[in-house]
N, CA and C atoms as a LAMMPS dump frame, in Angstrom:
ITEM: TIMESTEP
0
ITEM: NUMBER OF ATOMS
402
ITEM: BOX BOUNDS ff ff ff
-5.0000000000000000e+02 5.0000000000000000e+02
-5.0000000000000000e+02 5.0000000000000000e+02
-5.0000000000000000e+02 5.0000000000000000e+02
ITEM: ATOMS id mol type element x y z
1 1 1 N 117.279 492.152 -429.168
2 1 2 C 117.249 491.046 -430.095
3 1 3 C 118.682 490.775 -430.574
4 2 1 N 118.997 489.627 -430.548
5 2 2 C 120.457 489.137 -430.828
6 2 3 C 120.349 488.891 -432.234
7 3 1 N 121.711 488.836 -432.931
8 3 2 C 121.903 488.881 -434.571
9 3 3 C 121.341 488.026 -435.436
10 4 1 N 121.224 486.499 -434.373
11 4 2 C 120.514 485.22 -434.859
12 4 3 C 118.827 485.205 -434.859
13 5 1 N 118.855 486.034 -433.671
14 5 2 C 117.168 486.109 -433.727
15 5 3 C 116.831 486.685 -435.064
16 6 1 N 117.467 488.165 -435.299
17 6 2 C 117.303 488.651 -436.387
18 6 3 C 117.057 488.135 -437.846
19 7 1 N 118.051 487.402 -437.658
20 7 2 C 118.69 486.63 -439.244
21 7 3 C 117.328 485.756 -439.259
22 8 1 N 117.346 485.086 -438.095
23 8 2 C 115.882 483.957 -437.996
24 8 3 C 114.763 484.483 -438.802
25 9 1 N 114.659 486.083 -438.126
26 9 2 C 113.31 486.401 -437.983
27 9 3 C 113.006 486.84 -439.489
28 10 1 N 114.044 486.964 -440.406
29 10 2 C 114.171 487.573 -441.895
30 10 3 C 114.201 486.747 -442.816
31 11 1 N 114.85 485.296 -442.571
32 11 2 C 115.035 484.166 -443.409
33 11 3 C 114.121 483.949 -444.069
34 12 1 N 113.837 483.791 -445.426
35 12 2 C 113.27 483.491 -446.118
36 12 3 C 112.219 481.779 -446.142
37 13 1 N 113.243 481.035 -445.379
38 13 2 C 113.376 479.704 -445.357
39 13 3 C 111.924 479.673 -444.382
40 14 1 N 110.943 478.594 -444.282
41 14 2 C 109.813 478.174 -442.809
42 14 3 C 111.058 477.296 -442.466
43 15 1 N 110.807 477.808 -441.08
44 15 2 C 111.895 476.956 -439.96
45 15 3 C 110.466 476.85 -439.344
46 16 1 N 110.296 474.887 -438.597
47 16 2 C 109.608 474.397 -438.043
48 16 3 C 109.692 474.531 -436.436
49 17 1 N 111.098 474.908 -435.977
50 17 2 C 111.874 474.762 -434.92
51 17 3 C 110.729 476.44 -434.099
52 18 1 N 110.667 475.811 -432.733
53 18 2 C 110.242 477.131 -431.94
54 18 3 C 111.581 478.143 -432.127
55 19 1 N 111.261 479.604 -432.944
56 19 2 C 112.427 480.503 -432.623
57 19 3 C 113.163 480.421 -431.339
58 20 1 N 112.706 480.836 -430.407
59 20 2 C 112.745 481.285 -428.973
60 20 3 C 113.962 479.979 -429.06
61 21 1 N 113.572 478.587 -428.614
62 21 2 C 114.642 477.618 -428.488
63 21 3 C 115.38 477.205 -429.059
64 22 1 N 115.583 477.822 -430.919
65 22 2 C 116.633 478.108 -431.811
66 22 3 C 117.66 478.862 -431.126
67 23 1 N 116.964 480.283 -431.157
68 23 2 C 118.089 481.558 -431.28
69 23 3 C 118.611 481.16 -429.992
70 24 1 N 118.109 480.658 -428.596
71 24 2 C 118.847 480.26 -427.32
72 24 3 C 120.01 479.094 -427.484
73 25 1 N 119.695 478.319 -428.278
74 25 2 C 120.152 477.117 -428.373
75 25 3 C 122.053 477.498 -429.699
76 26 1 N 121.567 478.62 -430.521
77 26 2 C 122.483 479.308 -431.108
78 26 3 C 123.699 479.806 -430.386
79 27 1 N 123.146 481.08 -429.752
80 27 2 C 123.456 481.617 -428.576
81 27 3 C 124.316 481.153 -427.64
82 28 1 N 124.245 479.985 -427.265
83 28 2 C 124.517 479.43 -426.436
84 28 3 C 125.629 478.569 -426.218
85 29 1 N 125.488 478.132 -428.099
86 29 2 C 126.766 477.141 -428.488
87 29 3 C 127.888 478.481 -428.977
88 30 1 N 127.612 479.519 -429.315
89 30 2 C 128.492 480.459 -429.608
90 30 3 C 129.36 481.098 -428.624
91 31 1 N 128.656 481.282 -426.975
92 31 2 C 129.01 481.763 -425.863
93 31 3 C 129.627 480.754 -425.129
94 32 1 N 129.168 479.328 -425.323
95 32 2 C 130.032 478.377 -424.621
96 32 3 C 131.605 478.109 -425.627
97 33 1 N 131.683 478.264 -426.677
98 33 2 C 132.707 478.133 -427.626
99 33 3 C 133.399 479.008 -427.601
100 34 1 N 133.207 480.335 -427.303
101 34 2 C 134.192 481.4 -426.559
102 34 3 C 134.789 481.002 -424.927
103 35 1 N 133.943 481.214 -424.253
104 35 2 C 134.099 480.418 -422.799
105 35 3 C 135.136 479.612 -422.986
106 36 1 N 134.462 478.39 -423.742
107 36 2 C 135.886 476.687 -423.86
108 36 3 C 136.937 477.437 -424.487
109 37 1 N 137.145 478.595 -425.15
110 37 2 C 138.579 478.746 -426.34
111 37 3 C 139.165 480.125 -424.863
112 38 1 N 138.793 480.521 -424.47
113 38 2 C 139.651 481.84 -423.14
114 38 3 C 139.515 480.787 -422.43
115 39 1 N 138.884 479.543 -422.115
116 39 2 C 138.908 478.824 -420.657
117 39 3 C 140.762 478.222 -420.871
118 40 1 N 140.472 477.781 -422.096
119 40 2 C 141.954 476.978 -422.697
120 40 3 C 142.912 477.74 -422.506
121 41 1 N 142.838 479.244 -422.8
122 41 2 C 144.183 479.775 -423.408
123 41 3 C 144.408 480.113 -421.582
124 42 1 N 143.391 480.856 -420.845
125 42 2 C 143.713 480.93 -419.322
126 42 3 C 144.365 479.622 -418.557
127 43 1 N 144.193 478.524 -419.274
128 43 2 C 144.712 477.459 -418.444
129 43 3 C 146.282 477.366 -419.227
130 44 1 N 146.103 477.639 -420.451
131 44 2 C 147.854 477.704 -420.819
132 44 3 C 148.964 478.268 -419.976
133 45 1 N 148.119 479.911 -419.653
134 45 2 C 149.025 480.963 -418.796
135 45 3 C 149.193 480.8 -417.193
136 46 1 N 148.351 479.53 -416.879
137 46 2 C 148.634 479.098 -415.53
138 46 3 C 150.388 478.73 -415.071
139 47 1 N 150.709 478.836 -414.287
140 47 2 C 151.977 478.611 -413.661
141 47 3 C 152.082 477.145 -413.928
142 48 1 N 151.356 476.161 -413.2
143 48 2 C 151.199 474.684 -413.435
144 48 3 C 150.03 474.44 -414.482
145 49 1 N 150.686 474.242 -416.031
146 49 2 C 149.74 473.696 -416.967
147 49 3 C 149.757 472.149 -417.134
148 50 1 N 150.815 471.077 -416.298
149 50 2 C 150.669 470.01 -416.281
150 50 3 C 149.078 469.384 -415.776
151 51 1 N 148.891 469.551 -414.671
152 51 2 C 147.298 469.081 -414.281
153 51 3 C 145.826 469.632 -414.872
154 52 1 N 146.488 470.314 -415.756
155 52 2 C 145.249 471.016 -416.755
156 52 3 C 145.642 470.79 -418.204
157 53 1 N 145.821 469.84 -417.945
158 53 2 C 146.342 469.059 -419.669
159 53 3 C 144.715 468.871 -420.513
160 54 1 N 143.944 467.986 -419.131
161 54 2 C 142.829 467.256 -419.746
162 54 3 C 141.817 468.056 -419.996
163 55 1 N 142.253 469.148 -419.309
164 55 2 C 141.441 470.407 -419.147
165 55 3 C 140.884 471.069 -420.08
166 56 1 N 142.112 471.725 -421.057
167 56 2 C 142.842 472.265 -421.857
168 56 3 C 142.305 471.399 -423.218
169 57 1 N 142.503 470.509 -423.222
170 57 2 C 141.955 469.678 -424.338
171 57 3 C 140.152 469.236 -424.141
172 58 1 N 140.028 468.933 -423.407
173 58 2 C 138.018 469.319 -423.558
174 58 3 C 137.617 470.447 -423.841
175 59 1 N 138.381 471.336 -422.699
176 59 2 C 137.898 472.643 -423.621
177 59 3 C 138.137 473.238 -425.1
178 60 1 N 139.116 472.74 -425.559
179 60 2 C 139.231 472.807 -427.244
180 60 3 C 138.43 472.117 -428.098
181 61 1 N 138.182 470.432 -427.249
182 61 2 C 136.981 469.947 -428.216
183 61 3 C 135.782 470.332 -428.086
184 62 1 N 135.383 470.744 -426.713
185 62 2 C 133.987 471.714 -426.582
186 62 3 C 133.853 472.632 -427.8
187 63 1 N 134.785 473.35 -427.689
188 63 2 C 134.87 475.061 -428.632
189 63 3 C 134.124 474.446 -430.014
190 64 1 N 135.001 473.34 -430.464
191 64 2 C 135.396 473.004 -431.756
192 64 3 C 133.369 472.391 -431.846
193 65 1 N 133.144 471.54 -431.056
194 65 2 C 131.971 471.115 -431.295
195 65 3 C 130.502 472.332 -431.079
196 66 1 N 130.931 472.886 -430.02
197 66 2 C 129.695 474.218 -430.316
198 66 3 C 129.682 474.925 -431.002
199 67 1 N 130.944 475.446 -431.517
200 67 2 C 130.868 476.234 -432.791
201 67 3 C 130.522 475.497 -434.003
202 68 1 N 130.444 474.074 -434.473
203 68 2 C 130.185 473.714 -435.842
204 68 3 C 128.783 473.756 -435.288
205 69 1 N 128.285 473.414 -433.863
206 69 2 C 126.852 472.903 -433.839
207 69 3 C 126.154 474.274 -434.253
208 70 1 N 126.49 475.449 -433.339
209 70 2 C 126.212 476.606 -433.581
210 70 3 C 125.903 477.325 -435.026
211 71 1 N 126.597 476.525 -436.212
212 71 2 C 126.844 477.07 -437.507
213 71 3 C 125.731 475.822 -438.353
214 72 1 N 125.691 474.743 -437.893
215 72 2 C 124.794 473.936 -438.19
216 72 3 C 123.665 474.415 -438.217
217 73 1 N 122.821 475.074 -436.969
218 73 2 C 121.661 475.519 -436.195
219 73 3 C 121.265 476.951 -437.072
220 74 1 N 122.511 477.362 -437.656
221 74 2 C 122.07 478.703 -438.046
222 74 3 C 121.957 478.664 -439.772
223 75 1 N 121.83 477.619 -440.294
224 75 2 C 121.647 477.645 -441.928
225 75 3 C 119.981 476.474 -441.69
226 76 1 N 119.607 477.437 -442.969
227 76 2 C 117.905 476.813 -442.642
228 76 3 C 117.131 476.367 -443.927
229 77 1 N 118.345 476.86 -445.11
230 77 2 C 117.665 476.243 -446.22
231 77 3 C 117.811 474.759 -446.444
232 78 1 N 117.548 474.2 -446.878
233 78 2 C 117.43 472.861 -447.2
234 78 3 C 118.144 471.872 -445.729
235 79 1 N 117.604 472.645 -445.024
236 79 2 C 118.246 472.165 -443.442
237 79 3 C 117.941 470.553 -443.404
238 80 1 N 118.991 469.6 -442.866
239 80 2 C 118.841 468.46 -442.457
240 80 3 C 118.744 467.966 -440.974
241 81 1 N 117.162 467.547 -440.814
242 81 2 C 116.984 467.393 -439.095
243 81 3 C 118.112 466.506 -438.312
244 82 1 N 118.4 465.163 -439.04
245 82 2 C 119.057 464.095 -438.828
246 82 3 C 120.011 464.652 -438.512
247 83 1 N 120.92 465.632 -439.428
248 83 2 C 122.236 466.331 -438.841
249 83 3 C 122.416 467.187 -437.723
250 84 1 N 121.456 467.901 -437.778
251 84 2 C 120.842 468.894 -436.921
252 84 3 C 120.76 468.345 -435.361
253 85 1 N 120.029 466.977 -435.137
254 85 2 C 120.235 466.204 -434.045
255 85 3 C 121.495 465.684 -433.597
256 86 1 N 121.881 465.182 -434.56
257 86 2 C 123.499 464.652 -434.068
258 86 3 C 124.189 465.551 -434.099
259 87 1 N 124.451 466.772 -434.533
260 87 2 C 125.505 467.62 -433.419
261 87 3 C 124.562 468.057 -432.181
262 88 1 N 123.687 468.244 -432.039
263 88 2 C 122.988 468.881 -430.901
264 88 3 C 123.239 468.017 -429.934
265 89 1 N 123.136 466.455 -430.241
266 89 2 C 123.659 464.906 -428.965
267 89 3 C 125.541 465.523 -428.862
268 90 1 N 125.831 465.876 -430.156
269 90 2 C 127.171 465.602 -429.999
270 90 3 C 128.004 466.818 -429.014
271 91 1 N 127.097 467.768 -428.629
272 91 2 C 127.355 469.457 -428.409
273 91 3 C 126.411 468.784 -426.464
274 92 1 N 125.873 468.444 -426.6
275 92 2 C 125.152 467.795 -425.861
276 92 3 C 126.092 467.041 -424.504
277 93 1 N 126.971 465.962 -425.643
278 93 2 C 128.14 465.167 -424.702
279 93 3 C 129.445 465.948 -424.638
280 94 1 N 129.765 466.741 -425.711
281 94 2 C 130.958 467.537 -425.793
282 94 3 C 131.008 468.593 -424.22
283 95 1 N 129.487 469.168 -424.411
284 95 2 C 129.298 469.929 -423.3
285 95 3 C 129.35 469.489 -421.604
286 96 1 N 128.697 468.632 -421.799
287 96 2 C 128.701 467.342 -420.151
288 96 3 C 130.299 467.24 -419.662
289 97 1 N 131.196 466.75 -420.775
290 97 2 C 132.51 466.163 -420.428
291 97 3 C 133.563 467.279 -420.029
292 98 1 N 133.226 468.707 -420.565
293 98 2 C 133.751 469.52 -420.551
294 98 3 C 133.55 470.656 -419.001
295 99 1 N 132.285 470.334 -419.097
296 99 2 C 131.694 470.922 -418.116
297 99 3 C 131.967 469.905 -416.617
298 100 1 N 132.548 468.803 -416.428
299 100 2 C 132.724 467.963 -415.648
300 100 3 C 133.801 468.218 -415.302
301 101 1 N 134.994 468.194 -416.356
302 101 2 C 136.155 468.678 -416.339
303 101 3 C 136.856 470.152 -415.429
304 102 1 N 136.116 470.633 -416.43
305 102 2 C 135.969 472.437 -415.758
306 102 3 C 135.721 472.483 -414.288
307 103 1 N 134.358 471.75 -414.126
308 103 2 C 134.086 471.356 -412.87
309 103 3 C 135.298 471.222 -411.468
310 104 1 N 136.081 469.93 -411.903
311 104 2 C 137.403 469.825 -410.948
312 104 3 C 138.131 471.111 -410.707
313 105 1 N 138.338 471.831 -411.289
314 105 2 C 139.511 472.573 -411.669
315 105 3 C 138.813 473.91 -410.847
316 106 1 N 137.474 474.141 -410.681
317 106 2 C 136.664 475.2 -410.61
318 106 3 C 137.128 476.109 -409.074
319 107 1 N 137.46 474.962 -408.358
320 107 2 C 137.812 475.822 -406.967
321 107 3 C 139.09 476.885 -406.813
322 108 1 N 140.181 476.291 -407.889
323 108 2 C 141.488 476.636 -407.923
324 108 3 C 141.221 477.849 -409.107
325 109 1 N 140.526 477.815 -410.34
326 109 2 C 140.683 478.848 -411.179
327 109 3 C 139.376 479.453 -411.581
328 110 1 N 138.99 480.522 -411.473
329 110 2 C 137.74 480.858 -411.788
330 110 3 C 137.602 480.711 -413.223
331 111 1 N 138.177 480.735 -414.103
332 111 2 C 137.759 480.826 -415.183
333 111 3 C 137.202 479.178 -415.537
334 112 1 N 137.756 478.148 -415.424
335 112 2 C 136.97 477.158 -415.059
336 112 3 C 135.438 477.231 -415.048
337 113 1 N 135.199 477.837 -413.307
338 113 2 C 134.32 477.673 -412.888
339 113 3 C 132.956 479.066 -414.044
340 114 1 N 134.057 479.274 -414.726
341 114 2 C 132.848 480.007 -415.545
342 114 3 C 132.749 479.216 -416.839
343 115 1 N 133.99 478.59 -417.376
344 115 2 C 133.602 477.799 -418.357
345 115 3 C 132.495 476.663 -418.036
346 116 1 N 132.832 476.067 -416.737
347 116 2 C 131.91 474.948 -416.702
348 116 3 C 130.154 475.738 -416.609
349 117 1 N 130.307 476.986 -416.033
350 117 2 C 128.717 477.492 -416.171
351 117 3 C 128.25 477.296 -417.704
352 118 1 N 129.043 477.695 -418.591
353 118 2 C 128.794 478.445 -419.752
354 118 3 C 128.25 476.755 -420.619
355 119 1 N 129.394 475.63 -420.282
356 119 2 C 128.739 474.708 -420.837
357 119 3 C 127.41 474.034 -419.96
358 120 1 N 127.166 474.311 -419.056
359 120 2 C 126.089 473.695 -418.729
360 120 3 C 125.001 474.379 -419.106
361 121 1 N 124.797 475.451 -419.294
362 121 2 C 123.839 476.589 -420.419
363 121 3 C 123.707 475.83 -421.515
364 122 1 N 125.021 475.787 -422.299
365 122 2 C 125.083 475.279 -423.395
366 122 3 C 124.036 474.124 -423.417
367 123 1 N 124.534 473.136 -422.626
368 123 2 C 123.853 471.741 -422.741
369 123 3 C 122.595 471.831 -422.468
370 124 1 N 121.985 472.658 -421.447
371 124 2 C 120.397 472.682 -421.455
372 124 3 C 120.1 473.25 -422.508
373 125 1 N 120.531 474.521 -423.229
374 125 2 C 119.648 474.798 -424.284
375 125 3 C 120.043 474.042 -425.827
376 126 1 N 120.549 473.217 -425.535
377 126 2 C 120.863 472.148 -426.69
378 126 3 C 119.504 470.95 -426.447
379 127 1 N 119.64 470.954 -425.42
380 127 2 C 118.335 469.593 -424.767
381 127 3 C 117.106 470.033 -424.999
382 128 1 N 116.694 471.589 -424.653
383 128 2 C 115.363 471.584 -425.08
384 128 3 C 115.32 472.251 -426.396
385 129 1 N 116.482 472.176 -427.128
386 129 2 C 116.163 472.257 -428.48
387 129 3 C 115.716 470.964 -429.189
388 130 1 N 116.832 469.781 -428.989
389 130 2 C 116.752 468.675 -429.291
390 130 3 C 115.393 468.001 -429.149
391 131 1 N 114.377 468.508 -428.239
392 131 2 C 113.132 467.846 -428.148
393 131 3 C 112.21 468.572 -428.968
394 132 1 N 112.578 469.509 -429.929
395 132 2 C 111.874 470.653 -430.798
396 132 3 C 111.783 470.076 -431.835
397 133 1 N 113.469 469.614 -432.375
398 133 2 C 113.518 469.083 -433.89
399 133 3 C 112.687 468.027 -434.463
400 134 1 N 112.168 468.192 -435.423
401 134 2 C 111.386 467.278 -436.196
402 134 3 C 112.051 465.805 -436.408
């Protein structure tokens, strides 16, 4: 059981949300936001950081957007669905563009090709969260 399941499973708060596609959907924006922040700093220490400019910068706005979504997802008192949805769309597109990105780059650097895994995780378990929320 991961720390979020935990916290979930203790909260005081009724969360309406299926656990199971919470704590994944948590999870997920936390592991892709590590991924996007080592995908970045590995593309800094590349020899040629010119063609991984665009790179380098999705993956920072990825980080930046799964981690608030991630921190969004994990407070449950007086939780707001409306907000709750729009980072999940916004973690959603952050993840796609990033993961597209990563994508190009994937043959030449592995770490890429693991960031772009990590956001496409991300983005599915953002999607079948997003069809959970109230």
């Amino acid at each position: 059981m991961t720390h979020a399941a935990a916290i979930l499973d203790s909260h005081p708060a009724h969360v309406t949300i299926t656990h199971r596609d919470l704590v994944a959907c948590i999870d997920a924006c936390f592991d892709c936001a590590q991924a996007c922040t080592g995908c970045a700093d590995a593309c800094l220490a590349e020899d040629s950081v010119a063609h991984l400019r665009t790179c380098i910068r999705t993956n920072l706005d990825c980080a930046d957007v799964c981690d608030a979504t991630g921190r969004i997802l994990s407070r449950h008192a007086g939780a707001d669905t409306d907000l709750a949805r729009a980072a999940l769309q916004a973690c959603i597109t952050a993840c796609q563009t990033c993961g597209e990105e990563c994508e190009r780059h994937a043959g030449m650097h592995e770490h890429c090709r693991v960031c772009a895994e990590a956001c496409r995780a991300c983005e599915q378990a953002c999607r079948a969260l997003l069809d959970n929320v109230g």
